[in-house]
PAVOZA-934528 format. One line per field, with one value per residue (C-alpha): x, y, z. Coordinates in steps of 0.05 Angstrom, whole numbers. Example, Ala and Ser with C-alpha at 12.3 -4.5 7.8 and 13.67 -1.06 7.14 Angstrom:
2
c1	c(246_273) $
c2	c(-90_-21) $
c3	c(156_143) $
! end
This chain:
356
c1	c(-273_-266_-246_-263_-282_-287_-295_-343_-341_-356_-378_-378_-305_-268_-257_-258_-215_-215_-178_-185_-162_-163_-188_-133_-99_-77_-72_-47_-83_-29_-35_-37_-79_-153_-124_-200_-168_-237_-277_-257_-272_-331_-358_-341_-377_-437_-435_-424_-454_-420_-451_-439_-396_-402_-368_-373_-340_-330_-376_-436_-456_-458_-463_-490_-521_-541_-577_-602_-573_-547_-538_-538_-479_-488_-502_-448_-395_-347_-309_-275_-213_-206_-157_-205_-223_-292_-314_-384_-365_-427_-408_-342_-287_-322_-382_-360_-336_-391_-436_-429_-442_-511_-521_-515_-559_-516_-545_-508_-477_-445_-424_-391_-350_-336_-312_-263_-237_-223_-194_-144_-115_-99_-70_-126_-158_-139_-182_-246_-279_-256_-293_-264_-243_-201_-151_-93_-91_-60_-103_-171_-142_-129_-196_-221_-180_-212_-288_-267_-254_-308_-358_-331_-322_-310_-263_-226_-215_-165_-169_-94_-100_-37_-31_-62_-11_48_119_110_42_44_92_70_-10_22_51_-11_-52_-3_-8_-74_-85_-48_-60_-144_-123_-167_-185_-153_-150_-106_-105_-34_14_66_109_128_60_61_122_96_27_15_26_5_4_-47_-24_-75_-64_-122_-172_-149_-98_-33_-2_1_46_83_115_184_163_141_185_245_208_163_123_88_110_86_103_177_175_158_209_263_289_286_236_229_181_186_186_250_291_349_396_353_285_271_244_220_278_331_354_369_422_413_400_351_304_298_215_228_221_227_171_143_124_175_207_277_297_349_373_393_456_476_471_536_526_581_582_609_592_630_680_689_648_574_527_471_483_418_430_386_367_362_298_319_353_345_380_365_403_474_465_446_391_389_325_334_296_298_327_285_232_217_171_229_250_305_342_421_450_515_550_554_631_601_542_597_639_596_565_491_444_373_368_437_448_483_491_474_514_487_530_479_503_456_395_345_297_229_164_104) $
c2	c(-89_-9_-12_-30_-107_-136_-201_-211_-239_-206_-254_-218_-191_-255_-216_-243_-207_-202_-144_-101_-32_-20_41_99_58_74_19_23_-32_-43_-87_-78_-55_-94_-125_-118_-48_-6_-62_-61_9_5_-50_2_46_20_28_-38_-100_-160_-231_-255_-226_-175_-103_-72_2_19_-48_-22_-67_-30_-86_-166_-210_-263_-210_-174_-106_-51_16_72_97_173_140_94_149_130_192_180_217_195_226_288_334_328_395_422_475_519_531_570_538_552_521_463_449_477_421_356_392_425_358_323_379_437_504_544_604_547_506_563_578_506_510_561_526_467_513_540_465_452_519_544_605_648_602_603_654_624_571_502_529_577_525_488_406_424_465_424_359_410_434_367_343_393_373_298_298_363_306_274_201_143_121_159_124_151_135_148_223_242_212_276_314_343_333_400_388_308_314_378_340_280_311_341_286_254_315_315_227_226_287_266_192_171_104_108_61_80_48_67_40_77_47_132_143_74_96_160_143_75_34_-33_-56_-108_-125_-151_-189_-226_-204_-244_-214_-244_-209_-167_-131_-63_-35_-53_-124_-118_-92_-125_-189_-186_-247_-230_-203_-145_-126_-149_-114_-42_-56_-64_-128_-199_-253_-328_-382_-442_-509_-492_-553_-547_-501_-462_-462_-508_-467_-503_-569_-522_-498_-433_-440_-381_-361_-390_-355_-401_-415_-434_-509_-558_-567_-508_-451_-399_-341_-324_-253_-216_-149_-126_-94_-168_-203_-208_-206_-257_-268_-344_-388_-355_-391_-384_-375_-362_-422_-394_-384_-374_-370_-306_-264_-196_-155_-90_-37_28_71_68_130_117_49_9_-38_-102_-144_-218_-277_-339_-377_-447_-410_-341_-330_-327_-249_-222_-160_-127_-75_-55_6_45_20_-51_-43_-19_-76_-120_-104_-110_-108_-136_-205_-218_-278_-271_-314_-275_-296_-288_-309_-352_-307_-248_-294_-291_-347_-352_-372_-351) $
c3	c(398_377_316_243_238_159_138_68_-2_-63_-112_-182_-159_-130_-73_-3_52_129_168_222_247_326_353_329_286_208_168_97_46_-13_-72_-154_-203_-192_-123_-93_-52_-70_-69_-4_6_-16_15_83_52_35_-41_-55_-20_-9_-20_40_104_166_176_237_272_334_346_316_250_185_149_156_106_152_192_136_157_109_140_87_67_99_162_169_208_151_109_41_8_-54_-111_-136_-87_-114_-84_-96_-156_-131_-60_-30_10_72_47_27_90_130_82_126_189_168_145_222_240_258_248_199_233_280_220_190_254_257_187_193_255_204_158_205_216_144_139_94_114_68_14_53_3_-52_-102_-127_-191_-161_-126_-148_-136_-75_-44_-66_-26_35_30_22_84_124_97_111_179_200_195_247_217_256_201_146_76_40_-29_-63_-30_-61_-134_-174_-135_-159_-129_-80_-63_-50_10_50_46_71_123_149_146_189_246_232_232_296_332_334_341_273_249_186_125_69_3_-38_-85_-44_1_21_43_84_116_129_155_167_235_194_132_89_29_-22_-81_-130_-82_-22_38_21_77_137_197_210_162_182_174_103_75_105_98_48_37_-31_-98_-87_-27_-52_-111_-64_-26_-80_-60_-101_-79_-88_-63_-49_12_66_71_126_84_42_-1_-62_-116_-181_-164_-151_-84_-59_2_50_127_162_196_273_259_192_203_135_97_109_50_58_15_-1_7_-23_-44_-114_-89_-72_-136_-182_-256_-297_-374_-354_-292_-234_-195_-117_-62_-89_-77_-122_-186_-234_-307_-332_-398_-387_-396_-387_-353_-314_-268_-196_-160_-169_-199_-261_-245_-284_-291_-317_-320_-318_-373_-355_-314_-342_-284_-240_-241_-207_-211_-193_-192_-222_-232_-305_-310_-303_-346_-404_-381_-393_-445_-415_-470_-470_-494_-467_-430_-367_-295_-225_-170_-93_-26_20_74_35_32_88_90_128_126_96) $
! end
């Protein structure tokens, strides 16, 4: 199959994934802090070497223990974008650019002319004569765009492109790596903790948690059914695990009524999803309708757009963490303080429930 094929351990790491990325396709990898997401990277790469496991692209092996093969990293086809630009400081714009090409063997005049072409499709031309130190964040990752993909690659890593941007600079560079992504029909795998450059760029998603894949599918899918922490807490919606019984999930002895997804058959793992916006906060047990009722000390407070959002846990489970939100006349109302014990209320008609 075209296409990046991974499937390797990392020993000293914990980290043991399998994904794939057909031919033209973008996939974002998501996940915390020490998820295994540049492990991953580099084990594409060549920098680091898994214990055991097999990556091919484009069905050429780059990598295969039991096979002893290792292809060196400049020959794997493979481009990286990480956060720094990471520009040579001694050559120009154009020369940076024009590097990777005199590299495959293109003579220089022709890797110059090639370069500028580059240059003209990030927008850039005016920088060409310039050196490193003269360009702003902005214009480095443009610069460094355009030296990425003059080398051809088979597959372009993008390394959290945009987080040394600023707010002007993050969006317009997004924005041309998607013309750019989609216009030359690139293998792409992007590693993020943003859900806005998932949205933007990604046709899958992988998300990645204590070095193993937790969870996968489009984008749409993850986030409106996330099936990890994670990929829950991106979204902005509450989470909780448990086995689905007819009408809802148990989750630590206690059950969580809600709507059943049609493949969610008892027994089975399965996850409770739902918003913040749909949790009531009470001082005492509410009466009427609501079927779940958790009692909850809150954490802490922020605003979120319009709205106060309140995170609480669990008062007999603190690693149950759920959040509302309120308005500010509510939060005064209330008196919402941390510490405070208080009792969210949820309709089962605003919990999904499906499997894992």
């Amino acid at each position: 199959m075209s296409g990046l094929e991974l499937s390797a351990r990392v020993d000293q790491r914990d980290v043991e994934v399998t994904l794939s990325a057909a031919d033209g396709e973008v996939v974002a990898l998501l996940g915390p802090n020490g998820a295994g997401k540049s492990t991953v990277l580099g084990m594409i790469a060549g920098l680091i070497r898994p214990n055991r496991g097999r990556i091919t692209l484009d069905e050429r092996v780059l990598t295969d223990t039991d096979a002893s093969v290792a292809v060196a990293p400049h020959r794997r086809g493979v481009a990286l974008l990480a956060q720094e630009a990471l520009l040579f400081p001694h050559r120009t714009v154009l020369g940076n650019i024009a590097f990777p090409l005199e590299c495959a063997g293109v003579a220089r005049r022709e890797a110059e002319v090639q370069a500028r072409g580059w240059l003209e499709r990030v927008d850039a031309v005016q920088l060409a004569d310039r050196k490193p130190h003269q360009l702003s964040g902005g214009q480095a990752q443009r610069v460094a765009v355009a030296r990425a993909l003059a080398a051809e690659p088979r597959l372009l890593m993008l390394d959290e492109p945009f987080a040394a941007l600023d707010v002007s600079s993050a969006p317009e560079l997004r924005n041309l790596l998607r013309r750019l992504v989609r216009i030359q029909r690139r293998t792409t795998l992007l590693v993020t903790h943003d859900i806005v450059d998932a949205l933007t760029l990604a046709d899958r998603v992988v998300v990645l948690e204590d070095g193993r894949v937790v969870e996968s599918g489009s984008v749409h899918e993850v986030l409106t059914q996330p099936r990890s922490a994670f990929a829950a807490r991106i979204a902005g919606v509450n989470l909780l695990e448990g086995l689905a019984r007819p009408d809802g999930v148990v989750v630590g002895g206690d059950v969580v009524y809600g709507r059943m997804d049609g493949d969610c058959q008892p027994g089975v793992a399965a996850s409770a999803v739902f918003p913040p916006a749909a949790v009531a906060v009470h001082l005492r047990p509410p009466e009427g309708s609501p079927r779940n009722v958790f009692r909850m000390r809150v954490t802490h407070v922020d605003f979120h757009g319009a709205a106060v959002r309140v995170y609480a846990c669990e008062e007999s489970n603190a690693d149950i963490e759920l959040m509302a939100d309120i308005t500010p006349v509510a939060l005064r109302e209330l008196g919402i303080i941390t510490g405070l014990a208080v009792y969210f209320a949820v309709k089962a008609s605003e919990v999904a429930i499906y499997p894992r």
